[in-house]
N, C-alpha and C positions, 0 to 999 in steps of 0.2 A: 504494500500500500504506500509506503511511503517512496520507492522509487517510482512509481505511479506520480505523485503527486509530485513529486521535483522534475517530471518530464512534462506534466501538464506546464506548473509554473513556466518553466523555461521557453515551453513555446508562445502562454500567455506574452512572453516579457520579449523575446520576439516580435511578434506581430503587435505590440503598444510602442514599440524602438524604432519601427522599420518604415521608412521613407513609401515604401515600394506596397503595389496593392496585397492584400494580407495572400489571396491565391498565392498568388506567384511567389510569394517567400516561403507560403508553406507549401509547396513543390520542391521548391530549394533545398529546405531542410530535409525533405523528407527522402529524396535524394542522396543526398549527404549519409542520412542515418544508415539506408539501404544498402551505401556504397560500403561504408564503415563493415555493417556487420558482416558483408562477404566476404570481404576484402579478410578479416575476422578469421572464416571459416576457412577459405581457401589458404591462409596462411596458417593455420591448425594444420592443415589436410598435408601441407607441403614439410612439417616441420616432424610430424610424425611418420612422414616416410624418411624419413633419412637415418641410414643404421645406426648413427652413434645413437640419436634421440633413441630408438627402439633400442637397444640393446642396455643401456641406461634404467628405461620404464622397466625389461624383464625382472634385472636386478631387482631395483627398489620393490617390487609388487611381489616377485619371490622371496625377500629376504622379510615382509612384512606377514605375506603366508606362513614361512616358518615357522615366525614367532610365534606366530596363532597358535600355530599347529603343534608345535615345539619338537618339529624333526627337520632332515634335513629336505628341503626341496631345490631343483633348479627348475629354469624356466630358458631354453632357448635364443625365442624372438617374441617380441607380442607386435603385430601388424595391427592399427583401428581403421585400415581403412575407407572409408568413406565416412567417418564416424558413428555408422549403423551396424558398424561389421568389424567382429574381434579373428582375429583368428594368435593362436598359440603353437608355435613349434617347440618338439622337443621337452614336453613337461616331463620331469621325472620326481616321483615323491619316495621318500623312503618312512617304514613304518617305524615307530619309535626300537624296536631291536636293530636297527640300522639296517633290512633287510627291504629290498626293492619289492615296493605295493604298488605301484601304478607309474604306466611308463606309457606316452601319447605321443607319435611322432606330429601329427597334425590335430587340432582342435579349432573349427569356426562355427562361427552364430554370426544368422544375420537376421537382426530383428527390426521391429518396426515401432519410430519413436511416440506418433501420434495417439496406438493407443492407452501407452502408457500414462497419459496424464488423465484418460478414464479409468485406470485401477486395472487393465488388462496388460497381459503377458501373449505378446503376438511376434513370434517369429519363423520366419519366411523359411530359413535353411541353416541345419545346422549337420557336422560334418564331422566322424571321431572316424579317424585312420590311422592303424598300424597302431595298435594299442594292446598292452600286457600287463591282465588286473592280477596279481598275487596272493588271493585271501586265504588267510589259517587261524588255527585256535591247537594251545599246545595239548591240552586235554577238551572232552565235550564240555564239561562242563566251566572250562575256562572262557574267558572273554575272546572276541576275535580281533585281531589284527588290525582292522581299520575302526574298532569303536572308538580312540580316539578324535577321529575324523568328525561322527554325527556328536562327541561331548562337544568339540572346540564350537561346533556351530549350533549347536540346542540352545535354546531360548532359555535366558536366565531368569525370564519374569514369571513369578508362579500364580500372577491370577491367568487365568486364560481366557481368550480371546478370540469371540468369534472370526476367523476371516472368510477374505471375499474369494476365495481362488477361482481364477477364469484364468486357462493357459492354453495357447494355438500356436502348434507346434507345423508347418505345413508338410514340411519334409524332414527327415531324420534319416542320413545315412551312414552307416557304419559299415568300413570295410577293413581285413587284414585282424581281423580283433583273437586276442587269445586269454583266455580267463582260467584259474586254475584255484579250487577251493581242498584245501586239505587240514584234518584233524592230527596231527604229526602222532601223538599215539596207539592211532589205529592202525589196524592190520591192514596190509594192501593185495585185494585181489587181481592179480595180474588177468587178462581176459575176463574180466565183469565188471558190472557196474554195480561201483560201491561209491554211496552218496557220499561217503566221510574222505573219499579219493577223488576228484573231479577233475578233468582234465580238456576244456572245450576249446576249440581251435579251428581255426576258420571258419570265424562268425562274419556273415554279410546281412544285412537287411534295412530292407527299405520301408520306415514307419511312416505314416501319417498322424497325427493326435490333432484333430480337428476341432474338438474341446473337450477340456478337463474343466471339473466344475465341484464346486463342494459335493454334490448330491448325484453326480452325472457324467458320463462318461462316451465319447463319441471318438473311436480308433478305428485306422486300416492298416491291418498287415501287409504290405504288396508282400514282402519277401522277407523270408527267416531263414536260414541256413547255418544248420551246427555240426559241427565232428565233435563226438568223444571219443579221444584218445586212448582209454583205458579196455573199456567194452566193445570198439570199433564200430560204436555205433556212430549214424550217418543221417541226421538230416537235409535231404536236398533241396527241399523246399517248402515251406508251411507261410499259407497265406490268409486270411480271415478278414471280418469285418466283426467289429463287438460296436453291438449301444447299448449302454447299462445307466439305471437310476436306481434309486433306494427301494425298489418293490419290483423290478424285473430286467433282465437282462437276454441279448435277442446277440446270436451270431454268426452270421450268414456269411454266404463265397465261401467258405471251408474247404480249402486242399491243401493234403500234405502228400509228399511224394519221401518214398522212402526208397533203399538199395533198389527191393524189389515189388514195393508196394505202391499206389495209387490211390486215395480217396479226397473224392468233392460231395459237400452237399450245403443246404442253405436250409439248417434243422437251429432253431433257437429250443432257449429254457428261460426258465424263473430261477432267480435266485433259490428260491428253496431247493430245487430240485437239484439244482449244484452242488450245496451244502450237504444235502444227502450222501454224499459220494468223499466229502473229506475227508473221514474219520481214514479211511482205508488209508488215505495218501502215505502215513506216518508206519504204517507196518506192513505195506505192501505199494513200495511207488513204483513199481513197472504194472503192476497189474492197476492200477489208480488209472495210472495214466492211458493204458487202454482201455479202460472201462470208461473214463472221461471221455475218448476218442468215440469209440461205439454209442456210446450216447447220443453225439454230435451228427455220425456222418451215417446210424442206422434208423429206419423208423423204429418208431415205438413198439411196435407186433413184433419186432425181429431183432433183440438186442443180443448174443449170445455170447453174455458175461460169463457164463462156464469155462467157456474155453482159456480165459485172460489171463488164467495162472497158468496153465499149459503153455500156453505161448513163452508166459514169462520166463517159465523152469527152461522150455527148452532154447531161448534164445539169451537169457542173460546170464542164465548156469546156476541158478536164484529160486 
């Protein structure tokens, strides 16, 4: 308000000064101001492309991550861009045992400034390439590896607080990605899949999040693509559409393509009927997971969950 009111004043005191008819000054001026804040922008634009200035920003922004974080981190390059557009080379974070947690050759977002000053989260493309997530815990029931991460940025304030979340994401892609979860005391079954040993590796996919919303949710799968390493299992491709709210949940396009497998269908549920089905996930996740699938891509008349452990016993050795 108050630089409001010292820009009115000054053009009051202007056009009460000025010789000249009050138009044409205030063209003048406004000209001038116009001139100014490009002049402004494009001198921003030109100053943070220049590698000393970037190389400088990584530092300072990595060495203030740290502290947050209170490990070690480096940061590459930070490029802004057009000043809607971040991109990050070469992020590497290491976990507090000084052991490499997340390694990003490429990271960019390009979002959009307008609607942020309505309380929306709108961006256009964002891009994670060549990436190596490290997660462990040295016993189960010990803490994992990046809880540091979600304490340094949890919210210190203990009343809580309604918020407004509305976030559009249009594009999401991720290529080159390798993720690896392991329980270090557990036993490793070489040729099976053992949750406490995780090993996924050439992750590609192409998301859409059209809107995230307190109560509501609107995603497209184009393209999901997993290997794990350990069990030699092979996802080629899994693509969907999900719309969900607080009383039901609808999801259509459904195909996954496996080694030697095929299915599509456009079969929705209810939330309830999902829920039904979790309890299994925690002591039988390969048969969960195809009884989830069967769900999805069989009618109703013809679900044949019998089989799901059979498959499981003789495809994951389980």
């Amino acid at each position: 308000m108050i630089k409001v009111g010292l820009i009115t004043y000054y053009f009051i005191f202007l056009l009460a000064n000025s010789n000249k008819p009050p138009i044409r000054k205030l063209k003048k001026t406004v000209r001038w101001v116009l001139g100014i804040i490009l002049s402004l922008y494009i001198g921003t634009i030109l100053l943070l492309n220049i590698p000393y200035v970037q190389r400088q920003i990584s530092v300072l922004v990595a060495n203030e991550l740290a502290n947050v974080l209170g490990t070690q981190l480096t940061i590459g390059r930070i490029n802004m861009g057009l000043l809607n557009r971040i991109i990050i080379d070469d992020l590497l974070l290491n976990d507090q045992s000084d052991k490499e947690m997340l390694k990003v050759s490429r990271l960019s977002a390009k979002f959009d400034i307008l609607p942020l000053f309505k309380g929306k989260v709108s961006i256009s493309n964002v891009q994670l390439f060549g990436f190596n997530i490290n997660l462990e815990k040295k016993t189960p029931e010990d803490i994992p590896n990046f809880q540091f991460v979600l304490d340094a940025f949890a919210s210190k304030d203990t009343i809580k607080k309604e918020s407004n979340l509305d976030i559009r994401i249009n594009s999401l892609l991720i290529r080159r990605g390798k993720m690896s979860y392991n329980v270090l005391s557990a036993e490793e079954t070489p040729g099976k899949f053992n949750a406490q040993h995780i090993q996924l590796r050439n992750i590609i996919a192409n998301i859409s999040l059209k809107a995230l919303q307190n109560d509501s949710v609107n995603a497209a799968v184009k393209r999901l693509s997993i290997e794990e390493e350990n069990s030699g299992f092979e996802l080629k491709k899994l693509s969907l559409k999900i719309v969900a709210n607080n009383q039901k949940m609808s999801i259509e396009n459904f195909a996954i393509d496996l080694l030697n497998t095929s299915l599509a269908s456009a079969w929705s549920m209810t939330v309830w009927e999902l829920l039904e089905t979790l309890p299994m996930m925690y002591a039988f996740p390969c048969e969960y997971f195809l009884r989830t699938l069967l769900f999805v891509t069989s009618p109703p008349l013809f679900r044949p969950f019998p089989l799901s452990r059979k498959i499981c016993k003789w495809f994951w050795g389980s």
